[in-house]
N, C-alpha and C positions, 0 to 999 in steps of 0.2 A: 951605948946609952940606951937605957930602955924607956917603955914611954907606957904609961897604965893607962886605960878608959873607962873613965865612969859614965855607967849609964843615967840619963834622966830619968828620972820619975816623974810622973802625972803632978800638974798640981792643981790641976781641976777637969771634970767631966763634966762634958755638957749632956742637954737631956737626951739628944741623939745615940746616947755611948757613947762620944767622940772624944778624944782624950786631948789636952791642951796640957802643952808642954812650957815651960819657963822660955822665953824667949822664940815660940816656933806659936807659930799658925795653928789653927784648927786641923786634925790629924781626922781621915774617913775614920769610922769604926771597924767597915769592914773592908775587908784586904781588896786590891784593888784586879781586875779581870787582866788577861795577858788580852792586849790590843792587838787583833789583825791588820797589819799593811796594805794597802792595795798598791797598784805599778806605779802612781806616779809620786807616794809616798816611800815606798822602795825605790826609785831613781832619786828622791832627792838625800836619799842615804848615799845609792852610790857618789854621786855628785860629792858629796863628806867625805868618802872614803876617798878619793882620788884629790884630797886636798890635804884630809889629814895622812894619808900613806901608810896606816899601821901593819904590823909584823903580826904573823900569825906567831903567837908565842911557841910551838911546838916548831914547824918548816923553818920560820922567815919569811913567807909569802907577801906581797906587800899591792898583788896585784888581781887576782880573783876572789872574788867573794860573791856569798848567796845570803843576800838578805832574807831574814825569819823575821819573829813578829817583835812585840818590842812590850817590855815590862815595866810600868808605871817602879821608880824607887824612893821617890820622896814620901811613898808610905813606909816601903821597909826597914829602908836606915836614914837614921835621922843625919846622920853627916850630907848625906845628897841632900842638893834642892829640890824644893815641891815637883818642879817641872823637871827633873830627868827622867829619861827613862833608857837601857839598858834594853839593846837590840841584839836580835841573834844573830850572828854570824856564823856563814860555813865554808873553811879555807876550799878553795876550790883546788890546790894539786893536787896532784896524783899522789899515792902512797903518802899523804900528810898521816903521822903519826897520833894526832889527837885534833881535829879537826873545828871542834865545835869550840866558840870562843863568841865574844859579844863586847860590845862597845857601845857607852854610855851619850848621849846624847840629852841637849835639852829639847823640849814638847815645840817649839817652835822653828827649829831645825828642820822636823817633817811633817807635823802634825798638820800647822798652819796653811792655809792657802796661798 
């Protein structure tokens, strides 16, 4: 079974630039900065990660990770919510074949106080 995606189109711009989409929230106009982590918003990643347990898609790892910085997504696809954002990960084994991978999170998960 195959499944098509039709893109939204704008159906109004505000004076900002900012584009407003059929059913979606006011969109920035411009693209949004990669956020740096500090430690205690990097531990509450790991904290996530040792709940959610994910698989480095290349090893299996499911237990060493290096949290990186985290990338706003509810600007860039419109399927996420305003508030995810899409954190780097880096499998920590040895010899991992393709290492770098990331994991989507909402803004409240670590952002938050």
């Amino acid at each position: 079974m195959t499944s098509t995606t039709r893109s939204k189109q704008p159906t109004s711009r505000g004076e900002d630039g900012s584009r407003h989409f059929a059913g979606d929230s006011l969109r920035p106009a411009q693209p949004p900065e990669i956020t740096p982590l500090d430690e205690q918003q990097r531990d509450r990643i790991h904290r996530l990660l040792r709940r959610r347990r994910p698989a480095c898609p290349s090893c299996g790892n499911r237990r060493r990770w290096t949290v990186g910085d985290a990338l706003p997504l509810g600007f860039l696809f419109l399927d996420e919510e305003e508030d995810a954002y899409m954190v780097a990960l880096t499998c920590g084994r040895r010899g991992c074949p393709r290492p770098r991978t990331g994991i989507v999170v909402r803004e409240e998960d670590f952002l938050s106080a």
